[in-house]
Each structure stands twice: as structure tokens, then as C-alpha cells.
PDB file of N, CA, C, O and CB in Angstrom:
ATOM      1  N   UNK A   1       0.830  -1.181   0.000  1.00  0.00           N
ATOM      2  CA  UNK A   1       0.000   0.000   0.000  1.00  0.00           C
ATOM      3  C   UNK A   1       0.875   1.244   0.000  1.00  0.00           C
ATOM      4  O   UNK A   1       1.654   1.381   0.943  1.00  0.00           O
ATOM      5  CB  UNK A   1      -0.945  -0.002   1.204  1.00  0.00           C
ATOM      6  N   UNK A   2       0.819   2.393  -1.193  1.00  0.00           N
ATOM      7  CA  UNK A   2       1.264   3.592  -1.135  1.00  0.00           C
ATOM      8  C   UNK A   2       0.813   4.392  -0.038  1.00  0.00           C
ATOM      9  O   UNK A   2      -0.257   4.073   0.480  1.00  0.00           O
ATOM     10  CB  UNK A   2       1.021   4.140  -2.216  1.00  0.00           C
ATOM     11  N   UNK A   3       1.516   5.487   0.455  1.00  0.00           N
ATOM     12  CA  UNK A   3       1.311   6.162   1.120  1.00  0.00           C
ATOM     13  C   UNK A   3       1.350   7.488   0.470  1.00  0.00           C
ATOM     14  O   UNK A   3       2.330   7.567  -0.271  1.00  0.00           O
ATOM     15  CB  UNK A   3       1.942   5.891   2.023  1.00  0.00           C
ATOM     16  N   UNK A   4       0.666   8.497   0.487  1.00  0.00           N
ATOM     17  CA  UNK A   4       0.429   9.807  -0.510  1.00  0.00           C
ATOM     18  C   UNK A   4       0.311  10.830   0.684  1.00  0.00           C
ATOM     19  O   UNK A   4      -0.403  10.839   1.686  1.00  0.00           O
ATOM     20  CB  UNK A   4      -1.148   9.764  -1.671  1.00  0.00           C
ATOM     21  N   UNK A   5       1.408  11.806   0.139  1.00  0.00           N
ATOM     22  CA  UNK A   5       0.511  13.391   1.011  1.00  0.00           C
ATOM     23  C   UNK A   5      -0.737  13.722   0.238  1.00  0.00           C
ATOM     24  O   UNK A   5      -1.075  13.594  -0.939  1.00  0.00           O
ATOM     25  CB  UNK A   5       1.558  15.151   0.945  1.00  0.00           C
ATOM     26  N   UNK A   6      -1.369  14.253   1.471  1.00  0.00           N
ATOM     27  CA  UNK A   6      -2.464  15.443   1.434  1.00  0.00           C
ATOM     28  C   UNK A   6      -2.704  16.721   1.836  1.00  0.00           C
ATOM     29  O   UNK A   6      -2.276  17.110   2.923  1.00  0.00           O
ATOM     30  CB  UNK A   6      -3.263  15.166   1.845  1.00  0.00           C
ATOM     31  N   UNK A   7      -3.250  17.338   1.205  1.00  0.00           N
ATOM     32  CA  UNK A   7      -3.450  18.923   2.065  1.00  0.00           C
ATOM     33  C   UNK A   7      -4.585  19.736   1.719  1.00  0.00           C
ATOM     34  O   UNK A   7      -5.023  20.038   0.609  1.00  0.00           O
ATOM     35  CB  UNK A   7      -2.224  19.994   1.789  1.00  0.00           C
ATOM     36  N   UNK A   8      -5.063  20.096   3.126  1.00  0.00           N
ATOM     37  CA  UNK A   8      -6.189  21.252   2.173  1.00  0.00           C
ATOM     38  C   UNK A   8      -6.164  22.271   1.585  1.00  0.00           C
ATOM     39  O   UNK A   8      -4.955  22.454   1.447  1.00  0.00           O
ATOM     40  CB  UNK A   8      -7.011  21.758   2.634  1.00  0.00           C
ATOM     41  N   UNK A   9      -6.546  22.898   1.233  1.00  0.00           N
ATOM     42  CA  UNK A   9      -6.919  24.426   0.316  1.00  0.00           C
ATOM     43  C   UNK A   9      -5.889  25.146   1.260  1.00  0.00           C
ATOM     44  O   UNK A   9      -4.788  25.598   0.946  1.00  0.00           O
ATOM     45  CB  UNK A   9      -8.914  25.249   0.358  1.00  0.00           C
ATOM     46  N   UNK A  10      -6.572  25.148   2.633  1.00  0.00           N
ATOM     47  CA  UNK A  10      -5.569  26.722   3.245  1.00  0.00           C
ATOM     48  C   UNK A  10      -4.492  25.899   3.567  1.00  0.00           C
ATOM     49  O   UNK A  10      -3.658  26.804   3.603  1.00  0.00           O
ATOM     50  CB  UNK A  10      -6.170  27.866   4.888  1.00  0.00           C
ATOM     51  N   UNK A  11      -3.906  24.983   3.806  1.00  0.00           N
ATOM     52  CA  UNK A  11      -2.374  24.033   3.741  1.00  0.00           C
ATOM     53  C   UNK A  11      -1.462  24.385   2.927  1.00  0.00           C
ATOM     54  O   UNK A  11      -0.346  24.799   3.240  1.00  0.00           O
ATOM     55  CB  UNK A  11      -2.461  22.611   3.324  1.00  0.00           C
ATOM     56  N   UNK A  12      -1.936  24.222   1.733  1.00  0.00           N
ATOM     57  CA  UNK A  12      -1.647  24.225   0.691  1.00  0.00           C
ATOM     58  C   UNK A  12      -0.971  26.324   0.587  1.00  0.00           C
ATOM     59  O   UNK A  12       0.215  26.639   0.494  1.00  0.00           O
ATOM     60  CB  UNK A  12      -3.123  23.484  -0.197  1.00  0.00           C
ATOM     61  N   UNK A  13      -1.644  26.892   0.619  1.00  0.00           N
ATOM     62  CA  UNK A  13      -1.446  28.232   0.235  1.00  0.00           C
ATOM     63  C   UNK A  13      -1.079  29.221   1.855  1.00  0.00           C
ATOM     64  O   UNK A  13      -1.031  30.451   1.819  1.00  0.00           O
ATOM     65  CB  UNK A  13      -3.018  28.727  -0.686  1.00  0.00           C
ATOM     66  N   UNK A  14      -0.857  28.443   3.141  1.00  0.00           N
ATOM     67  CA  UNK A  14      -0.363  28.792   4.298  1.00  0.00           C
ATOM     68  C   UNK A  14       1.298  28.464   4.005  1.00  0.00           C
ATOM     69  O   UNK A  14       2.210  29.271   4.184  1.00  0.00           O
ATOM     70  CB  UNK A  14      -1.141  27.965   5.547  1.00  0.00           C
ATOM     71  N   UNK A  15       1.450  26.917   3.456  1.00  0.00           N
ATOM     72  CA  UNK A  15       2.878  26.750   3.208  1.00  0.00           C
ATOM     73  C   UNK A  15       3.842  27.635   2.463  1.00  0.00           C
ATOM     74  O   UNK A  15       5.045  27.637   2.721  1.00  0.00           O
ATOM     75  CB  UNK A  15       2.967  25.696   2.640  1.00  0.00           C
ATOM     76  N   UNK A  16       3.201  28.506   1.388  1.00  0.00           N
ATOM     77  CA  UNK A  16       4.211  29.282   1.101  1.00  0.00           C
ATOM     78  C   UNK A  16       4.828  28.604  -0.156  1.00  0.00           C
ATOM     79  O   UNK A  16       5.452  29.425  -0.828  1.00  0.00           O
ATOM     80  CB  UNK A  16       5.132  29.454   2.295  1.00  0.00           C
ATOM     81  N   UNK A  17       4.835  27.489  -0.609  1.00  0.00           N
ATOM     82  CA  UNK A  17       5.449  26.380  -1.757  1.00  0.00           C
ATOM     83  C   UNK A  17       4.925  27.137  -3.316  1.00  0.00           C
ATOM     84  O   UNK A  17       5.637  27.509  -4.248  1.00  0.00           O
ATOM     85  CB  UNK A  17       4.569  24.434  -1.497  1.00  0.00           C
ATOM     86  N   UNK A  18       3.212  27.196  -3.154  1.00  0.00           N
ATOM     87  CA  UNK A  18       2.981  27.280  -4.403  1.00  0.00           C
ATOM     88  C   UNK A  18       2.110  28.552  -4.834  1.00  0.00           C
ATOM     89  O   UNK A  18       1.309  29.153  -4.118  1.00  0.00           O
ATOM     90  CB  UNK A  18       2.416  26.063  -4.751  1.00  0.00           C
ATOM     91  N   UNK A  19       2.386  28.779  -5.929  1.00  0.00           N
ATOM     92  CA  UNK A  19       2.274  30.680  -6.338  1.00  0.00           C
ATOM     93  C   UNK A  19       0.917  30.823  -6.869  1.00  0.00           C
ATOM     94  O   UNK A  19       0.612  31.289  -7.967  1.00  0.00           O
ATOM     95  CB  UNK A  19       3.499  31.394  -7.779  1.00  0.00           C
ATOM     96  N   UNK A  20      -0.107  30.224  -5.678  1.00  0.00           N
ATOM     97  CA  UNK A  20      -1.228  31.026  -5.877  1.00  0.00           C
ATOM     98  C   UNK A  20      -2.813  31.564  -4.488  1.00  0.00           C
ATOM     99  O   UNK A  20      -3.003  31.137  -3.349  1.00  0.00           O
ATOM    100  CB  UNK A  20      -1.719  30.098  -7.130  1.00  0.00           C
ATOM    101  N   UNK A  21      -3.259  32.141  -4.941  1.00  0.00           N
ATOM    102  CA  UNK A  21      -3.892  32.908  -4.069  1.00  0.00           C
ATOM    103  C   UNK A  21      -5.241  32.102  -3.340  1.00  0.00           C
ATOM    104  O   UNK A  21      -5.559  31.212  -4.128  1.00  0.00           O
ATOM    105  CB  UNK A  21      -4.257  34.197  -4.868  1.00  0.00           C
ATOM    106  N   UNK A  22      -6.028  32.081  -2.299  1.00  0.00           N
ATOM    107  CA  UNK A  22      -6.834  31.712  -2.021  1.00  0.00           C
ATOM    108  C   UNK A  22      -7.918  31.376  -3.101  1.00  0.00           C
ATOM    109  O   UNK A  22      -8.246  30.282  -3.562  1.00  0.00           O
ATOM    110  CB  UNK A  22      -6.991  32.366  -1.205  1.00  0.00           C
ATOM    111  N   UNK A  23      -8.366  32.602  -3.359  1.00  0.00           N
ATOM    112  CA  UNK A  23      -9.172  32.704  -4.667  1.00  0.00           C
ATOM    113  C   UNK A  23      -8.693  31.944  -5.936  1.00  0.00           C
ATOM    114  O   UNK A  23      -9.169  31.058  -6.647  1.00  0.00           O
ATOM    115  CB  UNK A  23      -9.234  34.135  -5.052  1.00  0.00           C
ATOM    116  N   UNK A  24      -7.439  32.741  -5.911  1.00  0.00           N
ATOM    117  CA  UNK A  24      -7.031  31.186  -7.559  1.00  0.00           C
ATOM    118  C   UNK A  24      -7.488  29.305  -7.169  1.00  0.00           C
ATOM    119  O   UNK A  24      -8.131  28.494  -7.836  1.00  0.00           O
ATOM    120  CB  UNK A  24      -4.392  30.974  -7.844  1.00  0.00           C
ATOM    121  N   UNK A  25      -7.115  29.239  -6.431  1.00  0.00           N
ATOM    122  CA  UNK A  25      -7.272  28.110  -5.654  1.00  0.00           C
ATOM    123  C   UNK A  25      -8.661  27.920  -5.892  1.00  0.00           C
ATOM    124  O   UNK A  25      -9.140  27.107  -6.683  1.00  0.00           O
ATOM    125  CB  UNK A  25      -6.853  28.222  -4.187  1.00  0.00           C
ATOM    126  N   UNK A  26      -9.108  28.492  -5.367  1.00  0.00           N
ATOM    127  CA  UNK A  26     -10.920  28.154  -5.230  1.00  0.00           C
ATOM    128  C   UNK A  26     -11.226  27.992  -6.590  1.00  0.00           C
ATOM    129  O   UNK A  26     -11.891  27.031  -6.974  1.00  0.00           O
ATOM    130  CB  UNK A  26     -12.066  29.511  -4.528  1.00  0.00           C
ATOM    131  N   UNK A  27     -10.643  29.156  -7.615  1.00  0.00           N
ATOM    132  CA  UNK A  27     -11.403  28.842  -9.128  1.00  0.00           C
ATOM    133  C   UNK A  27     -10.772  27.765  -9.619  1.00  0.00           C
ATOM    134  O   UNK A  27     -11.546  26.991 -10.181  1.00  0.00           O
ATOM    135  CB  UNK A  27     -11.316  30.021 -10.314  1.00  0.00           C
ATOM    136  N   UNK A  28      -9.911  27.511  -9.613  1.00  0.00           N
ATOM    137  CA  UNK A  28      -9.335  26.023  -9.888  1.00  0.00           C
ATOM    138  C   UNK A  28      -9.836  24.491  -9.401  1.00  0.00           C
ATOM    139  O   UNK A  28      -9.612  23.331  -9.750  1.00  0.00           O
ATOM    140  CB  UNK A  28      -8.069  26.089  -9.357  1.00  0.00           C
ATOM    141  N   UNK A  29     -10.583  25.125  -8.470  1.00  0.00           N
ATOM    142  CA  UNK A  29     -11.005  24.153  -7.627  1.00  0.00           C
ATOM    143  C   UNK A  29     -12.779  23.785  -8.146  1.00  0.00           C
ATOM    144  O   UNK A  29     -13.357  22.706  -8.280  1.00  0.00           O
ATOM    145  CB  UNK A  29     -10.760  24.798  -5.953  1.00  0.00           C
ATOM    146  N   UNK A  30     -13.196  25.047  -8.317  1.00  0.00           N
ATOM    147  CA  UNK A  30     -14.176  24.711  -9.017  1.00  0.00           C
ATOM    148  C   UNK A  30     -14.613  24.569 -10.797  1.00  0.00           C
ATOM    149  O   UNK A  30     -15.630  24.411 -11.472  1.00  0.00           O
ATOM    150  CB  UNK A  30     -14.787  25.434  -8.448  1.00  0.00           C
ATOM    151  N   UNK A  31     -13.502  24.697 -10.953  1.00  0.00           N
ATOM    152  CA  UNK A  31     -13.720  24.254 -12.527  1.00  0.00           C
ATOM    153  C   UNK A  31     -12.796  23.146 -12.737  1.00  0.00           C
ATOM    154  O   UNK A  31     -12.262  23.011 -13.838  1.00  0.00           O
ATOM    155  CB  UNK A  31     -13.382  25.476 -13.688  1.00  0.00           C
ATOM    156  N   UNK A  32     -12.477  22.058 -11.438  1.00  0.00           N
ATOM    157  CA  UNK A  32     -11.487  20.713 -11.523  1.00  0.00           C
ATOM    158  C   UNK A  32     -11.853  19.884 -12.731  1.00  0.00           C
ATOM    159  O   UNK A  32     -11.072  19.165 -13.355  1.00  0.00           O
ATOM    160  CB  UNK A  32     -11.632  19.683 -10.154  1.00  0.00           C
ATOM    161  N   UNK A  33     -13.277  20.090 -13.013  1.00  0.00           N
ATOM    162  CA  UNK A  33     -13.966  18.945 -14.476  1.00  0.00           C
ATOM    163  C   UNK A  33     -13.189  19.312 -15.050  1.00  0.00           C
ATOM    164  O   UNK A  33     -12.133  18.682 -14.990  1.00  0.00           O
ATOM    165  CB  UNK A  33     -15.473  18.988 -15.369  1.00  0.00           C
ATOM    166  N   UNK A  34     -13.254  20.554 -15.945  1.00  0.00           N
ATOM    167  CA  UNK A  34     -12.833  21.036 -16.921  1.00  0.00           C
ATOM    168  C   UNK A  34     -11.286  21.163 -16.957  1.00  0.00           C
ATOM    169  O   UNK A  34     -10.867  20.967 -18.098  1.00  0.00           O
ATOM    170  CB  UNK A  34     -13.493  22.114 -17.053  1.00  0.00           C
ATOM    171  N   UNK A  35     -10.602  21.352 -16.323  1.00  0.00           N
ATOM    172  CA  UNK A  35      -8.994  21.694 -16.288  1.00  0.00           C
ATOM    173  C   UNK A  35      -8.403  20.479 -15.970  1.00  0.00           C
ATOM    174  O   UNK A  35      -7.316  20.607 -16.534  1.00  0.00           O
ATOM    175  CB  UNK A  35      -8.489  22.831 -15.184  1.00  0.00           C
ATOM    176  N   UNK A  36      -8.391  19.327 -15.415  1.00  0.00           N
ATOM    177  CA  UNK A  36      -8.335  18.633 -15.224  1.00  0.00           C
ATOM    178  C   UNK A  36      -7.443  18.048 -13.897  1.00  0.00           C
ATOM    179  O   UNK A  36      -6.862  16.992 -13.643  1.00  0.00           O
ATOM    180  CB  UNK A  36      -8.313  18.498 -16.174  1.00  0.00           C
ATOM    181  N   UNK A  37      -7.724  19.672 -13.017  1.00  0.00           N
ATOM    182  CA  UNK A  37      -7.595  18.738 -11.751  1.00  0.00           C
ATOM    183  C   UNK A  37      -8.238  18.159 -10.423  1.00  0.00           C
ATOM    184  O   UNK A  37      -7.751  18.275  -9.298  1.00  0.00           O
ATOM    185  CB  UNK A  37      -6.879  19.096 -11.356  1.00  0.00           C
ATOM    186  N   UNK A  38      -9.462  17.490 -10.765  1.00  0.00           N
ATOM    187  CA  UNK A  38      -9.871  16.155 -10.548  1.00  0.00           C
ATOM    188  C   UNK A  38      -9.282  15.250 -10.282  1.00  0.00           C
ATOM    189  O   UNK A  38      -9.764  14.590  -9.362  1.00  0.00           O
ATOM    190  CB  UNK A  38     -10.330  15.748 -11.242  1.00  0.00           C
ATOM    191  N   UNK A  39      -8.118  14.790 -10.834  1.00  0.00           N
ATOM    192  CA  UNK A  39      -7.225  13.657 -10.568  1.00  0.00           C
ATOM    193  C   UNK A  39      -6.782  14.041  -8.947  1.00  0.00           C
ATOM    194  O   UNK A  39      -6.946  13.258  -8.011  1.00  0.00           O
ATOM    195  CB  UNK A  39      -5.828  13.580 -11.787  1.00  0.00           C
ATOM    196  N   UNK A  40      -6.385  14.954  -8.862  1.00  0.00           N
ATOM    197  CA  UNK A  40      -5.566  15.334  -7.566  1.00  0.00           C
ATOM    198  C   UNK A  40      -6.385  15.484  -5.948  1.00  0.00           C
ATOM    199  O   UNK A  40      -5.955  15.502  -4.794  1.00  0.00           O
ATOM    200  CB  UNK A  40      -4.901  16.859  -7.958  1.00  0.00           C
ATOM    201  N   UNK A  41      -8.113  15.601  -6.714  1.00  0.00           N
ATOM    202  CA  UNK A  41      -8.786  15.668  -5.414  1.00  0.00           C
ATOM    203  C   UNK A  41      -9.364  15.215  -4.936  1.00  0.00           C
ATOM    204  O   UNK A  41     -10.350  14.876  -5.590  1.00  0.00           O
ATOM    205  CB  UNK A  41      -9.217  16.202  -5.133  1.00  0.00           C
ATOM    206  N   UNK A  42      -9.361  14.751  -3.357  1.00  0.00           N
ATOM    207  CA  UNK A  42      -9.996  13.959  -3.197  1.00  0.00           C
ATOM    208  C   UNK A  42     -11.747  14.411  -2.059  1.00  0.00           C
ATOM    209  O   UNK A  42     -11.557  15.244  -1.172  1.00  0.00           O
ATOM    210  CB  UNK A  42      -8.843  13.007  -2.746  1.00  0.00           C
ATOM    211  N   UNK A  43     -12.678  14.050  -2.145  1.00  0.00           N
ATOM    212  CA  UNK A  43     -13.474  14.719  -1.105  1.00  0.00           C
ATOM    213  C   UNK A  43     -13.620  13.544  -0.442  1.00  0.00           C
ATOM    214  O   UNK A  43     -13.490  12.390  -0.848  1.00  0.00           O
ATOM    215  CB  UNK A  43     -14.818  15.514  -1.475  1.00  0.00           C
ATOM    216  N   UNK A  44     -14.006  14.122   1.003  1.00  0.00           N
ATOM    217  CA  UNK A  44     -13.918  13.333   2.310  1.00  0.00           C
ATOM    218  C   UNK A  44     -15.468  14.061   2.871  1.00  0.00           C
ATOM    219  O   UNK A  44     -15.511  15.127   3.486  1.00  0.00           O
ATOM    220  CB  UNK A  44     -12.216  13.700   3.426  1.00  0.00           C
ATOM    221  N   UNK A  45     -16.285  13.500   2.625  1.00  0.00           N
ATOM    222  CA  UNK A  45     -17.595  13.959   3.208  1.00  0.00           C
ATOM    223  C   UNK A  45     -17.481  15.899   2.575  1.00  0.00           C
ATOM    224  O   UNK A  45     -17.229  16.452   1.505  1.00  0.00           O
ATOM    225  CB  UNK A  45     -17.572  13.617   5.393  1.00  0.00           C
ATOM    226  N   UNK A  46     -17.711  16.181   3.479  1.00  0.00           N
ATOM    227  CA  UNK A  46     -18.175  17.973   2.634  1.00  0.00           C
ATOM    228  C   UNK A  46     -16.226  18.805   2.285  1.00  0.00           C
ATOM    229  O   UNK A  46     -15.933  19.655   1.443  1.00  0.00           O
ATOM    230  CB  UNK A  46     -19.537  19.596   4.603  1.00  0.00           C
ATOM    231  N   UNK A  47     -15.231  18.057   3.384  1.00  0.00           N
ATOM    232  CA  UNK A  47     -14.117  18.148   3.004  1.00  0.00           C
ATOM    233  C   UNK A  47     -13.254  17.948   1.871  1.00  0.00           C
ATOM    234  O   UNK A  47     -12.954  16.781   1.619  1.00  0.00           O
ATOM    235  CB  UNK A  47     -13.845  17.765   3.577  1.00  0.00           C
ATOM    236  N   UNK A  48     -12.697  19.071   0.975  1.00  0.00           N
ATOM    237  CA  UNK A  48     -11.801  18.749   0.063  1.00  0.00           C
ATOM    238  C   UNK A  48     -10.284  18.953   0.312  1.00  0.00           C
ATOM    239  O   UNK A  48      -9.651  19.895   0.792  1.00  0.00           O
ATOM    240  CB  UNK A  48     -12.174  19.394  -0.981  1.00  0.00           C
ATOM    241  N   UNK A  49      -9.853  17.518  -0.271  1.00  0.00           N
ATOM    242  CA  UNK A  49      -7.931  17.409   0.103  1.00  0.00           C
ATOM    243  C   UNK A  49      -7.542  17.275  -1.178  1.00  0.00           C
ATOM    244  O   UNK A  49      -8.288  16.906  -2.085  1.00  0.00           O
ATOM    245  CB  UNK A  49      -7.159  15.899   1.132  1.00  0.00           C
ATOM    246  N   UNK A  50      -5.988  17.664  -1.335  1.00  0.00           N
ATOM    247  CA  UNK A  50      -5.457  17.753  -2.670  1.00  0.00           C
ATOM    248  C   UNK A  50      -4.324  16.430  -2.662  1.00  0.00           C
ATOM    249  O   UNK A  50      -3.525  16.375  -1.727  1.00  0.00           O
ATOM    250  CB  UNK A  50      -4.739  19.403  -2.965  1.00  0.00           C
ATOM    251  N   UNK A  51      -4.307  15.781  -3.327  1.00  0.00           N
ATOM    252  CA  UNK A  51      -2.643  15.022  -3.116  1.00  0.00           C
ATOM    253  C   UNK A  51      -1.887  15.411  -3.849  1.00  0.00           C
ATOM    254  O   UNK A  51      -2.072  15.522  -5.061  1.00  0.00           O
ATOM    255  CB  UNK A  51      -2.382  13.578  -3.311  1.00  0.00           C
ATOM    256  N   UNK A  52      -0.643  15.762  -3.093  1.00  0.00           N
ATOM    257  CA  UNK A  52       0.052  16.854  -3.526  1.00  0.00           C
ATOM    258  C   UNK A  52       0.700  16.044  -4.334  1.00  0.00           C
ATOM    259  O   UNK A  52       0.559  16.720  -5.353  1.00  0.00           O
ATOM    260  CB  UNK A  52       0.814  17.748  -2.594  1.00  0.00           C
ATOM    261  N   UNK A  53       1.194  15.288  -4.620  1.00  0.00           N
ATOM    262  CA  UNK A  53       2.286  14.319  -5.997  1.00  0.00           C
ATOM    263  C   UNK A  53       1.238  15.058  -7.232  1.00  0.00           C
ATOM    264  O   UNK A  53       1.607  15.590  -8.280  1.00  0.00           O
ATOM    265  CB  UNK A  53       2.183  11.741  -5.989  1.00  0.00           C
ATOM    266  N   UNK A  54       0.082  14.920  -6.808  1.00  0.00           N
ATOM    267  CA  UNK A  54      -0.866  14.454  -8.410  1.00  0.00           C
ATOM    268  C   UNK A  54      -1.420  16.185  -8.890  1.00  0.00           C
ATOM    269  O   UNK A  54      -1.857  16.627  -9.953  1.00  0.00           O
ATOM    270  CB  UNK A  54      -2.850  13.003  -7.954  1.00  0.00           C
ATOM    271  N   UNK A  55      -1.141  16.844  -7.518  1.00  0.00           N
ATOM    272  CA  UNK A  55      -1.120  18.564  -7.896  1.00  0.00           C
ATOM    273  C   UNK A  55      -0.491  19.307  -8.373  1.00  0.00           C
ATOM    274  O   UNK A  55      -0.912  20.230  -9.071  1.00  0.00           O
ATOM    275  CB  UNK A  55      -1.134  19.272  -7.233  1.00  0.00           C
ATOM    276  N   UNK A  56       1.073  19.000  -8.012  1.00  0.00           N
ATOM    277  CA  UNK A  56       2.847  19.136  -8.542  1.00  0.00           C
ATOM    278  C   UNK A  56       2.252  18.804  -9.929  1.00  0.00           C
ATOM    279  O   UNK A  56       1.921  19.558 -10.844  1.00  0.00           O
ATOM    280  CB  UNK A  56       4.390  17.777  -7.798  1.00  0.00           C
ATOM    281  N   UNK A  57       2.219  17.710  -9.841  1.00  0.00           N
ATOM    282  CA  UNK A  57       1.993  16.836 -11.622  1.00  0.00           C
ATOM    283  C   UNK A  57       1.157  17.973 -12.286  1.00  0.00           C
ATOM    284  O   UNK A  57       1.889  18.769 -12.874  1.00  0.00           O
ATOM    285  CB  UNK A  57       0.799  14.945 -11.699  1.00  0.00           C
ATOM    286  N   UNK A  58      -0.158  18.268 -12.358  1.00  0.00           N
ATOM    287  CA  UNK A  58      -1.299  19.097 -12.384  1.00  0.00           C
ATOM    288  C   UNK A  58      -0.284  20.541 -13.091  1.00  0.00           C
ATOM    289  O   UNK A  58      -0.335  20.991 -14.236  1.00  0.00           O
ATOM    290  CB  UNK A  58      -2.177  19.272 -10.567  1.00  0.00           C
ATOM    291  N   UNK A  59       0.632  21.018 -11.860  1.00  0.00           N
ATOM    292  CA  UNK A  59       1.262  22.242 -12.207  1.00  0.00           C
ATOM    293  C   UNK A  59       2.335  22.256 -13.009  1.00  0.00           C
ATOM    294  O   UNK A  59       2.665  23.360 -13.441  1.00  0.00           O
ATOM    295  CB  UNK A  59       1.609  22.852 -11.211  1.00  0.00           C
ATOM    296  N   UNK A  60       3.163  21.033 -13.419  1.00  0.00           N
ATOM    297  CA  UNK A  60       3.613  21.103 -14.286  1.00  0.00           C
ATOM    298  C   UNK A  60       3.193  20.934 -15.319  1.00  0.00           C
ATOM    299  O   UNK A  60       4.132  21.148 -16.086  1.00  0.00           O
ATOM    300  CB  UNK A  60       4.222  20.750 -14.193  1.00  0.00           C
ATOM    301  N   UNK A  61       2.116  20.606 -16.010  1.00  0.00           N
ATOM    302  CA  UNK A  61       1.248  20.194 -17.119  1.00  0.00           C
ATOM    303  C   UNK A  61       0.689  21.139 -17.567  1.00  0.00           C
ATOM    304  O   UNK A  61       0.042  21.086 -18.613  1.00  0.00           O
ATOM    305  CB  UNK A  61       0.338  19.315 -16.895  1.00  0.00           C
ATOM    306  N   UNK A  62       0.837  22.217 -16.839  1.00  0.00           N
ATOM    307  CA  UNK A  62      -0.241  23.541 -17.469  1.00  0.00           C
ATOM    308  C   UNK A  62       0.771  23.916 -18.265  1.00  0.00           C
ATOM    309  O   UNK A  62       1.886  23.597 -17.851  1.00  0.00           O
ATOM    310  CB  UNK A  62      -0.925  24.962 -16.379  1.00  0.00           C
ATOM    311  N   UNK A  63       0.705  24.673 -19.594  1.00  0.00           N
ATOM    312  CA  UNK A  63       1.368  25.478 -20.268  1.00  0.00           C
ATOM    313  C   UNK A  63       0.261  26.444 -21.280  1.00  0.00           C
ATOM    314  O   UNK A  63      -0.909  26.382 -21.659  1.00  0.00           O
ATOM    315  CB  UNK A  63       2.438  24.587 -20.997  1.00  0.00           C
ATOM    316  N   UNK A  64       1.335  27.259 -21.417  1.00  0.00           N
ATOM    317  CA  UNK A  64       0.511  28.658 -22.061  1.00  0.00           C
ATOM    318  C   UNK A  64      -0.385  28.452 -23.146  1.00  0.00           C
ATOM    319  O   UNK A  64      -0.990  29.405 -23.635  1.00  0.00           O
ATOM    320  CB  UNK A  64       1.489  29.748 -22.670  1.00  0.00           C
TER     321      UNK A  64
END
């Protein structure tokens, strides 16, 4: 059995790692169908977590 990080929304953008804003976050978060990061999230009852391997991945995949 793998073991994977997780993190939530404010985890994620408290750490300081990755270059975007609460709000970016959120719109990203709600258009996951379409952009395609879905892969990376997981919901836990009304809770949403990101796994961060499959979010990294996510952010390197975007291009202009």
C-alpha cells in the first residue's frame, strides 16, 4: 500500500510552496472537471484534500 501526502486548500497556500492565491485556488477548484484537476482531489464527506504528488503533476502540465 502507497502512502500519498495530502493537504487542504488553506495548507496548501499557508505553506508558502505554491504561487497562488486563495481565490485562484478556489477557481481552480471549481472548474477541476474542466482543467483537469480532478485527478488530484480527493473529497472526504463535505471536506476537500489535494494530493500533492498528483497537484505538482497538475502544475507542471499547465502550459501557455
Amino acid at each position: 500500500m502507497e502512502v500519498h501526502d495530502y493537504a487542504s486548500p488553506q495548507q496548501l497556500i499557508k505553506s508558502g510552496r505554491y504561487p497562488f492565491t486563495m481565490g485562484q485556488l478556489r477557481h481552480f477548484l471549481l472548474c477541476r472537471h474542466k482543467n483537469g484537476l480532478d485527478r488530484a482531489v480527493r473529497k472526504i464527506g463535505k471536506r476537500i484534500v489535494l494530493r500533492i504528488d498528483l497537484f505538482e503533476q497538475w502544475i507542471e502540465n499547465q502550459t501557455s
